[in-house]
C-alpha positions as CSV (number, residue, x, y, z in Angstrom):
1,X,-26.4,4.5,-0.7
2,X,-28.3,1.7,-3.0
3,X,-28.3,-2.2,-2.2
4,X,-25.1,-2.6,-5.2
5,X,-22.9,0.2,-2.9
6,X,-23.9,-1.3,0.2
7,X,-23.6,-5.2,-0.7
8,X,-19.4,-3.6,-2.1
9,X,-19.1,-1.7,0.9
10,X,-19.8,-4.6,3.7
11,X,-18.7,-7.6,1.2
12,X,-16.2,-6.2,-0.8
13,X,-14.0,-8.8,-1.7
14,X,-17.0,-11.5,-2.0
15,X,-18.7,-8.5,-4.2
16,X,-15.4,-8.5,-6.4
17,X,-15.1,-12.3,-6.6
18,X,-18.1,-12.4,-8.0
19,X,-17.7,-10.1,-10.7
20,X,-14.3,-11.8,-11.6
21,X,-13.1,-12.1,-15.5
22,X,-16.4,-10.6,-16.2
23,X,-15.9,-9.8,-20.1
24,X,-17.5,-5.8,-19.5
25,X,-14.8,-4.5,-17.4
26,X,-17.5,-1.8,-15.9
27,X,-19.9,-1.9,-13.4
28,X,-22.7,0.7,-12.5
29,X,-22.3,1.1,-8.5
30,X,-24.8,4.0,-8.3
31,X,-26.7,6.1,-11.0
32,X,-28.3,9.1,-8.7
33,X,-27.4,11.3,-8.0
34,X,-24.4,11.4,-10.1
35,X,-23.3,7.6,-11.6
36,X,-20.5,6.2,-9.7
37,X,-18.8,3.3,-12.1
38,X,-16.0,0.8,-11.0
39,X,-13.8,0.1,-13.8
40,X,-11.4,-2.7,-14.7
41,X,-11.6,-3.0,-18.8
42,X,-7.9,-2.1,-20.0
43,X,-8.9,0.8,-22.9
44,X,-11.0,2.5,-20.0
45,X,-7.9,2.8,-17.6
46,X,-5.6,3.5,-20.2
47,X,-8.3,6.3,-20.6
48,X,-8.7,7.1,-17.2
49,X,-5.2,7.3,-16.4
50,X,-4.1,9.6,-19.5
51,X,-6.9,12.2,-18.5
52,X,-5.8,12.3,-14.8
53,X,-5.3,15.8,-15.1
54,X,-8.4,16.7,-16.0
55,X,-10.2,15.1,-12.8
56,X,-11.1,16.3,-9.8
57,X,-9.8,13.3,-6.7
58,X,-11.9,13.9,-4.1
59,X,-11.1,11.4,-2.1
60,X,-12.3,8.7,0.9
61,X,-15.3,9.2,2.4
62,X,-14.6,6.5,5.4
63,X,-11.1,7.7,5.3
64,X,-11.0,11.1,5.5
65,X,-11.1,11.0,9.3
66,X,-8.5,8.9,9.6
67,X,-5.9,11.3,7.4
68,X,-7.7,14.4,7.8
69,X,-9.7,16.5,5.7
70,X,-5.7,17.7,4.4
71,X,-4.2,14.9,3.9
72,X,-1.6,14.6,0.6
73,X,-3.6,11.2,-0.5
74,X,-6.4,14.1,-1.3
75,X,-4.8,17.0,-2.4
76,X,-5.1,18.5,-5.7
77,X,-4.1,21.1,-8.7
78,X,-1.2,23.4,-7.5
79,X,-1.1,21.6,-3.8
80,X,-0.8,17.9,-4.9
81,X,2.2,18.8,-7.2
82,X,3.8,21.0,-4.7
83,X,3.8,17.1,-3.0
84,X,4.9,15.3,-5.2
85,X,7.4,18.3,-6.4
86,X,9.2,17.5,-2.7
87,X,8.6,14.2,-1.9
88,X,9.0,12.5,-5.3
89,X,13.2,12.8,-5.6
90,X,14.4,11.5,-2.2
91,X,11.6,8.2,-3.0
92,X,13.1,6.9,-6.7
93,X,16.1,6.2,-8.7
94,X,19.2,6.6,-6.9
95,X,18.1,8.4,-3.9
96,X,17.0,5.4,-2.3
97,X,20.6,3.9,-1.6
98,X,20.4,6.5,1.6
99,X,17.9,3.9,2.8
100,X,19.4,0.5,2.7
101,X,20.9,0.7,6.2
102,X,17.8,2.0,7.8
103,X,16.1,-0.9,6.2
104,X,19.0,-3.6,6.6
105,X,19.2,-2.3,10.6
106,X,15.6,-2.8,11.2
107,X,15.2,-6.0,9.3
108,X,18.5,-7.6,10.8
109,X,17.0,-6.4,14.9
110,X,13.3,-8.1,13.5
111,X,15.0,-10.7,13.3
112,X,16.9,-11.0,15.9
113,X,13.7,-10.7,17.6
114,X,13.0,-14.4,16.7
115,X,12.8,-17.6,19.0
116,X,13.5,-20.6,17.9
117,X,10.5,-22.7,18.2
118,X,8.3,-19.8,18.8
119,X,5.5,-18.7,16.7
120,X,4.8,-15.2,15.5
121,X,1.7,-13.4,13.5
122,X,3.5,-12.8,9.8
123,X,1.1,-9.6,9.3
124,X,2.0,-8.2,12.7
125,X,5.7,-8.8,12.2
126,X,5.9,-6.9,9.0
127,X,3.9,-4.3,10.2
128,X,5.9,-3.6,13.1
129,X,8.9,-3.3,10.9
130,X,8.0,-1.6,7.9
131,X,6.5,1.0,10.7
132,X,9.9,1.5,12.3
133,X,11.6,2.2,9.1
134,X,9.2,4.3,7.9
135,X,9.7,6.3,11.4
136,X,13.0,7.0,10.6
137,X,12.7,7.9,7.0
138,X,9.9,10.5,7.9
139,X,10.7,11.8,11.4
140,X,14.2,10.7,11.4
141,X,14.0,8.1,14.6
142,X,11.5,4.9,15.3
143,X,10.4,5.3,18.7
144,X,8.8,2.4,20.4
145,X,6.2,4.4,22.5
146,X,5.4,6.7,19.5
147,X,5.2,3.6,17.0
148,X,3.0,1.5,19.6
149,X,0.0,4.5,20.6
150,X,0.4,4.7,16.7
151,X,-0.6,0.9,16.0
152,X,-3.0,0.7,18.8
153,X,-4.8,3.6,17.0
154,X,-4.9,2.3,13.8
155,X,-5.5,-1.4,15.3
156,X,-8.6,-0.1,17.2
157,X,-10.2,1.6,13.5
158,X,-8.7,-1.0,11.1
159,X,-7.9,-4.4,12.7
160,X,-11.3,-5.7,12.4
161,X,-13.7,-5.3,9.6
162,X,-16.9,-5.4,11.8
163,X,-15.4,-3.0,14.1
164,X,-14.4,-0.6,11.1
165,X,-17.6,-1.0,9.7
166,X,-19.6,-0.5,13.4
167,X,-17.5,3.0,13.1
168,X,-18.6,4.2,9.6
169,X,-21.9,3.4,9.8
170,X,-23.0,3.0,13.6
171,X,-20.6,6.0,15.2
172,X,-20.3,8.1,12.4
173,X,-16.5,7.4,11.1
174,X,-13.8,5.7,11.9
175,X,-12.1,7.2,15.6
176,X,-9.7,9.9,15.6
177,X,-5.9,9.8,16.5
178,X,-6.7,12.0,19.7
179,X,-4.8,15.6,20.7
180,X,-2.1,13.8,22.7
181,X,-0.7,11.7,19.5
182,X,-1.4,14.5,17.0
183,X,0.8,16.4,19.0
184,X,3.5,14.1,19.2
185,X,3.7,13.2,15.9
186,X,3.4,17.3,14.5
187,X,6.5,17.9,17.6
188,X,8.7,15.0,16.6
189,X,8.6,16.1,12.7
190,X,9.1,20.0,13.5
191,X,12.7,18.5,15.6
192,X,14.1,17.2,12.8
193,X,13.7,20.7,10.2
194,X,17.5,21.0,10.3
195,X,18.3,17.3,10.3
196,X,20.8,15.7,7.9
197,X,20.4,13.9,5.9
198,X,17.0,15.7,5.6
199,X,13.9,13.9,6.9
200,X,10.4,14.0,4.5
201,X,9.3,15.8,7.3
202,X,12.2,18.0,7.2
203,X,11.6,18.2,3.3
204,X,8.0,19.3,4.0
205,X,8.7,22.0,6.7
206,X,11.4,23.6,4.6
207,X,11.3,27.2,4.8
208,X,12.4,27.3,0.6
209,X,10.4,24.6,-0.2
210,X,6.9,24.6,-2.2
211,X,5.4,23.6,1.0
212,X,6.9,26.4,2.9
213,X,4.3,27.9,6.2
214,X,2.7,24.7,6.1
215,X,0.7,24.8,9.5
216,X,0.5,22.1,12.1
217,X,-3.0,21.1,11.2
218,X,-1.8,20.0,7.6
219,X,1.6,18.3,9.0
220,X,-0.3,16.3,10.8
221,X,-2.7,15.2,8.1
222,X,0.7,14.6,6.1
223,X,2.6,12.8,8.5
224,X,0.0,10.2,9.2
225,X,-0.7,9.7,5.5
226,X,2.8,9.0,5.2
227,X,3.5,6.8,8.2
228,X,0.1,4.7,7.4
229,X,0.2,4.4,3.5
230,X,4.5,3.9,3.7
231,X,4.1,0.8,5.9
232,X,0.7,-0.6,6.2
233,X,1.1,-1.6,2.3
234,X,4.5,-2.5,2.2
235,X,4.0,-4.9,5.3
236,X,0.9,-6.8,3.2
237,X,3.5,-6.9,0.4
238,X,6.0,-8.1,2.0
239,X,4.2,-10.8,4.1
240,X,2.5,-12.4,0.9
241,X,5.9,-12.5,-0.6
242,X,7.5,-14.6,2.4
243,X,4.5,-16.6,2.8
244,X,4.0,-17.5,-0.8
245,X,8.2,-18.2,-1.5
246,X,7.0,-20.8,2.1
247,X,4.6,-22.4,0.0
248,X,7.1,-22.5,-3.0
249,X,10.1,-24.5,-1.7
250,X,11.1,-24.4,-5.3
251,X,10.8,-21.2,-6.0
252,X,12.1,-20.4,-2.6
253,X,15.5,-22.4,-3.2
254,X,15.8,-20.5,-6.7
255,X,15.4,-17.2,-4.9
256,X,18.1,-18.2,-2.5
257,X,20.5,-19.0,-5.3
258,X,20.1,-15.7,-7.2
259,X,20.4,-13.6,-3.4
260,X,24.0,-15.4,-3.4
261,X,26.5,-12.3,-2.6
262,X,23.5,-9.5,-2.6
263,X,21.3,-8.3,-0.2
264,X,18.3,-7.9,-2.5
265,X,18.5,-4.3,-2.8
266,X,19.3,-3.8,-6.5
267,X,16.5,-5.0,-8.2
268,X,18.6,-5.8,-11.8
269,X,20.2,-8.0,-9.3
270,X,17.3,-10.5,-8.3
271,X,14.7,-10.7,-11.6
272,X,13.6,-13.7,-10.1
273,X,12.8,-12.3,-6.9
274,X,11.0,-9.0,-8.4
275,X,8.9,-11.4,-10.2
276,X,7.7,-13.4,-7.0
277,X,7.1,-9.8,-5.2
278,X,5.1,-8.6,-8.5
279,X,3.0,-11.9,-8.7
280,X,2.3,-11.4,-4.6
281,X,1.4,-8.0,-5.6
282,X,-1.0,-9.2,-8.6
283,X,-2.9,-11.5,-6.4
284,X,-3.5,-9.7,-3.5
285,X,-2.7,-5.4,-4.3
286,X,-2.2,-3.9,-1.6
287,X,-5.7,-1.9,-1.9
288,X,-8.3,-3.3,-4.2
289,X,-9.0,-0.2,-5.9
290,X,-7.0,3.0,-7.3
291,X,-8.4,6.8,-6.0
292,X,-11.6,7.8,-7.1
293,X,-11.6,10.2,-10.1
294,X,-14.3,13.0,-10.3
295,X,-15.2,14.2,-13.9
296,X,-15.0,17.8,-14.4
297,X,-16.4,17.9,-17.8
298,X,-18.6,15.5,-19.8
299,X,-16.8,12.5,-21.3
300,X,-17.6,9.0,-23.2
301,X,-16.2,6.0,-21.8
302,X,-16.1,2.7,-23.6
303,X,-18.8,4.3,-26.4
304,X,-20.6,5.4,-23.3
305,X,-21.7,9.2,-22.0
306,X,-21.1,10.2,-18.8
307,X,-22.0,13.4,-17.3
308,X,-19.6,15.7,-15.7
309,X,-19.7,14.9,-11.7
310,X,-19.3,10.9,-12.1
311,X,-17.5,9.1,-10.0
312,X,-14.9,6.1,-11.7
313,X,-13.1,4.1,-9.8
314,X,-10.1,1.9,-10.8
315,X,-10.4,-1.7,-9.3
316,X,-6.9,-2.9,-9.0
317,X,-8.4,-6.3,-7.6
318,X,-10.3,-7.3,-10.9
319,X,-7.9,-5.6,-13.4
320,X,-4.8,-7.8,-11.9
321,X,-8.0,-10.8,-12.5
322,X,-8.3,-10.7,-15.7
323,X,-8.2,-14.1,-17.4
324,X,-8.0,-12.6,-20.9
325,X,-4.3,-11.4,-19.5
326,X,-3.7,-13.7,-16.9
327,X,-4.5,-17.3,-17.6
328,X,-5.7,-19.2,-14.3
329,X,-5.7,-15.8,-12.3
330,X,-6.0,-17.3,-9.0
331,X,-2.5,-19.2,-9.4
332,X,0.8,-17.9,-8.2
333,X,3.1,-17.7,-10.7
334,X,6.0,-15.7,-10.6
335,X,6.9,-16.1,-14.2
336,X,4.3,-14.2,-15.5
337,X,6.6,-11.2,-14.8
338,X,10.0,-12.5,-16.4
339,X,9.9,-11.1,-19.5
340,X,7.9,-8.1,-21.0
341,X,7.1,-5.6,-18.9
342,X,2.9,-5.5,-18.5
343,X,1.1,-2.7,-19.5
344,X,-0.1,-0.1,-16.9
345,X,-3.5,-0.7,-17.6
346,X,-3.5,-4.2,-16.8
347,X,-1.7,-4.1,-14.1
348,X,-1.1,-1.1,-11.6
349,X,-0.9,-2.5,-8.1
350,X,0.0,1.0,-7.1
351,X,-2.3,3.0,-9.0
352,X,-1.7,5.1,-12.1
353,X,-1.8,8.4,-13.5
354,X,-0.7,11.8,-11.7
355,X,-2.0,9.6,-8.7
356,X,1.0,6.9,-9.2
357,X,2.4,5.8,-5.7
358,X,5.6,7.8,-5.1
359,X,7.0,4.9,-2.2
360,X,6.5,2.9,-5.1
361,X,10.3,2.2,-5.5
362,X,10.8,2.5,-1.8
363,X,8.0,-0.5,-1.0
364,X,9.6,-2.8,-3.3
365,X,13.4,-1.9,-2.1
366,X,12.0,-2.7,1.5
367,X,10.1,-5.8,0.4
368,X,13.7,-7.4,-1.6
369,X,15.9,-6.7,1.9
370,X,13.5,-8.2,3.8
371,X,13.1,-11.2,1.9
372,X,16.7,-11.8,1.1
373,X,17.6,-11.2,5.0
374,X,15.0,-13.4,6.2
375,X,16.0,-16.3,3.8
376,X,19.6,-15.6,4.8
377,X,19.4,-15.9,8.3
378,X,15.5,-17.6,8.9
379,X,13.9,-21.1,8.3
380,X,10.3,-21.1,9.4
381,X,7.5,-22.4,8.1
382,X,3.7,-21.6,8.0
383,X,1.6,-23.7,10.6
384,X,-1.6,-22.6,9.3
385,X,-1.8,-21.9,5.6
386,X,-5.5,-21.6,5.7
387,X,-5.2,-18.4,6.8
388,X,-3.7,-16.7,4.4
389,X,-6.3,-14.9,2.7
390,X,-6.7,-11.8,2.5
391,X,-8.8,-9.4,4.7
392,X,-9.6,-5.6,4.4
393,X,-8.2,-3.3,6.7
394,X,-10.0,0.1,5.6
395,X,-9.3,0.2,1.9
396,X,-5.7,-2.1,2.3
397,X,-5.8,-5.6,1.8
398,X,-3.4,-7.5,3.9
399,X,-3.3,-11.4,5.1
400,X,-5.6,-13.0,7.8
401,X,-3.8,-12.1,11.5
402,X,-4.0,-15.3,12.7
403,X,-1.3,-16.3,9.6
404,X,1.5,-17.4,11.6
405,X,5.4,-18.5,10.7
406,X,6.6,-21.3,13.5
407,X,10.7,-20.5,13.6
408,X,12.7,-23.5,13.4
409,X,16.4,-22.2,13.9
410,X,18.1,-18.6,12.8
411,X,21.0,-17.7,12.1
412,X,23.5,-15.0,12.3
C-alpha cells in the first residue's frame, strides 16, 4: 500500500474533503501493481456503470471477514443474478406494501420507548430499529437476544474507527461473528423455509428457487450481509433526515403539513419529504464509495488507457460534491430534488450498475414512516448539533454517536 492509499484508508473523509469539486473527477490511488483509480467525473460513471457487466467485483478487502468470503455484496456472473433473480421482486414496486406494518409496529414501540425529558443517541436509536425490522423481514421475527449479540458484534469491529483500524492493520482483519452467533442466525433462517408470507431467508432456502442447496456456510455469509447492509444504511439515512428536518423548523413544519392524513409510505404522497431524505442522502451517502470494479479487458477512460486488471472505484462522496452540479455543496437544501430527476451519474447514493442497491426502495419506504411517525407523535430537539458529522463505520458513513435528541413530550 503507497502513502496516497494509506493517507485514504486512515483519513478518508479528510482525504475526500480535500479533493472536493476538484475539476478532474479522477484520482490515481495506486499505479503498481495494477492502477487502482477513484472516480467521481460524471462521463466516467456513466461509463463505468454501462459496462458493469463486463467487470469483475471483487470486492472488500477489510470487509470480507466481516460477510464472508460468500457473501451476495461479492458475488458475481451466474451467482449474483441468481441473487438479485430472488431477492429483487419482494424489495420494489408493489411488493413493499407487505412491509408497512412491520415497519409502522416497530417504529410506533421505538417510540413508545421514549421519556419525556430523557435524552437518547439518534444513531443508536435508528440502528436499533431499522435492525428489528430488518429481523423480521429476513428471518421472519426480531429477537432481542439475537439482535443485541448481533450489535455487540458489529459495535466491537465498527463503532470505533481506531478500533476498526487496530483490527485491519494490527490483528489482521476485522473480528469474526464467532460459531455460537453463526449458528443462530443459519438456525433461525432455516425455521422460517415454509413461512408465509415467505421470509428472504425463506426465498433463499427455497428448494425451486435459483439458490436451491445453498449450504449453511453461504446462508450465513448471506444473512449477515442482509441484516448489516438492510439496517446499518437505512439507520444513517434516516437519522440525518430527522436531525436535519430539527435544524429546519421550516422545512420541518412544511413536512408536517404534506404528512397530514398519510403515514409517509407512498412516496407520490410526500415530494417534499422525499426531497429532504434525498438531500440527507446527497450530503452524507450512506457509504462514500460504490463497489470496486475490476477490468477484465483493456479499456480507455476519460481519453486515458487502462490495462486490464485495474481497479475503479466510484466515490459517491465527491460525485454528490460536485459544485459544477450542486451549487454550494455543503448546504442542505431539499429543493435541489423537486423537480427533474438527477442523472445516475451525478448522483447514486446507492450505487449504480448491475451493482444497484436492491433495499433501495425498501430504505427510503423505512426512512418516510419513520419520519412521518416520529413528527406525528415526537417533539425533541438536538442538544448538541456539533456532533452531527459524520464518521466511518467500516465503509458506512453514519452520524457522530454522541448526536443526541433531548424529548420534550410525545404523544399517542
Amino acid at each position: 500500500m503507497n502513502r496516497r492509499e494509506l493517507r485514504m484508508s486512515l483519513g478518508t473523509l479528510r482525504f475526500l474533503d480535500a479533493h472536493a469539486g476538484a475539476p478532474c473527477g479522477v484520482l490515481d490511488l495506486r499505479t503498481r501493481p495494477a492502477p487502482k483509480v477513484l472516480v467521481w467525473h460524471p462521463a466516467a460513471i456513466d461509463w463505468i456503470f454501462r459496462s458493469d457487466q463486463r467487470m469483475r467485483h471483487p470486492g472488500s478487502r477489510s470487509l470480507t471477514p466481516l460477510f464472508g468470503r460468500r457473501s451476495l455484496l461479492w458475488a458475481d456472473g451466474s451467482r449474483h443474478a441468481a441473487y438479485r433473480q430472488v431477492l429483487g421482486p419482494p424489495l420494489r414496486g408493489r411488493r413493499l406494501a407487505a412491509y408497512r406494518g412491520i415497519i409502522a409496529e416497530a417504529v410506533h414501540s421505538a417510540i413508545d420507548t421514549l421519556v419525556p425529558g430523557g435524552q437518547i443517541a439518534l444513531p443508536a436509536w435508528t440502528r436499533r430499529l431499522t435492525l428489528g425490522v430488518m429481523a423480521r423481514i429476513v428471518l421472519g421475527r426480531s429477537d432481542d437476544a439475537l439482535n443485541a449479540a448481533f450489535t455487540r458484534w458489529i459495535e466491537r469491529a465498527l463503532g470505533a474507527r481506531h478500533r476498526t483500524l487496530a483490527y485491519r492493520y494490527l490483528a489482521g482483519g476485522l473480528p469474526a461473528s464467532g460459531v455460537e452467533l453463526d449458528e443462530r442466525l443459519v438456525r433461525t433462517a432455516r425455521s422460517t423455509v415454509d413461512s408465509w408470507p415467505a421470509t428472504l431467508a425463506a426465498l433463499l432456502l427455497a428448494g425451486d428457487g435459483p439458490l436451491r442447496g445453498i449450504d449453511d456456510a453461504e446462508l450465513r455469509d448471506a444473512i449477515v450481509s442482509l441484516l448489516f447492509a438492510g439496517h446499518e444504511t437505512t439507520a444513517a439515512a434516516a437519522a440525518w433526515t430527522l436531525y436535519w428536518l430539527d435544524r429546519e423548523p421550516r422545512i420541518r413544519q412544511e413536512v408536517a403539513a404534506e404528512l397530514a392524513g398519510t403515514d409517509g409510505s407512498t412516496a407520490a404522497r410526500v415530494p417534499l419529504l422525499q426531497a429532504v431524505i434525498a438531500e440527507a442522502l446527497r450530503l452524507a451517502p450512506p457509504v462514500t464509495v460504490a463497489e470496486n470494479r475490476e477490468l477484465t479487458g483493456d479499456a480507455e477512460l476519460l481519453g486515458r488507457p487502462l490495462p486490464a486488471g485495474t481497479t475503479l472505484t466510484p466515490s459517491i462522496y465527491l460525485a454528490h460534491r460536485d459544485p459544477g452540479r450542486f451549487p454550494d455543496p455543503g448546504r442542505f437544501d431539499p429543493h435541489r430534488f423537486l423537480g427533474d430527476r438527477l442523472p445516475p451519474q451525478h448522483y447514486f447514493p446507492f450505487g449504480g450498475g448491475s451493482r444497484y442497491c436492491l433495499g433501495s426502495q425498501l430504505a427510503q419506504l423505512e426512512i418516510r414512516m419513520i419520519t412521518a411517525a416520529v413528527l406525528r407523535r415526537v417533539d425533541w430537539h438536538c442538544v448538541n448539533p456539533r456532533a452531527a458529522v459524520p464518521r466511518l463505520r467500516g465503509h458506512a458513513m453514519a452520524p457522530d454517536p454522541r448526536l443526541r435528541m433531548s424529548v420534550r413530550s410525545c404523544r399517542d
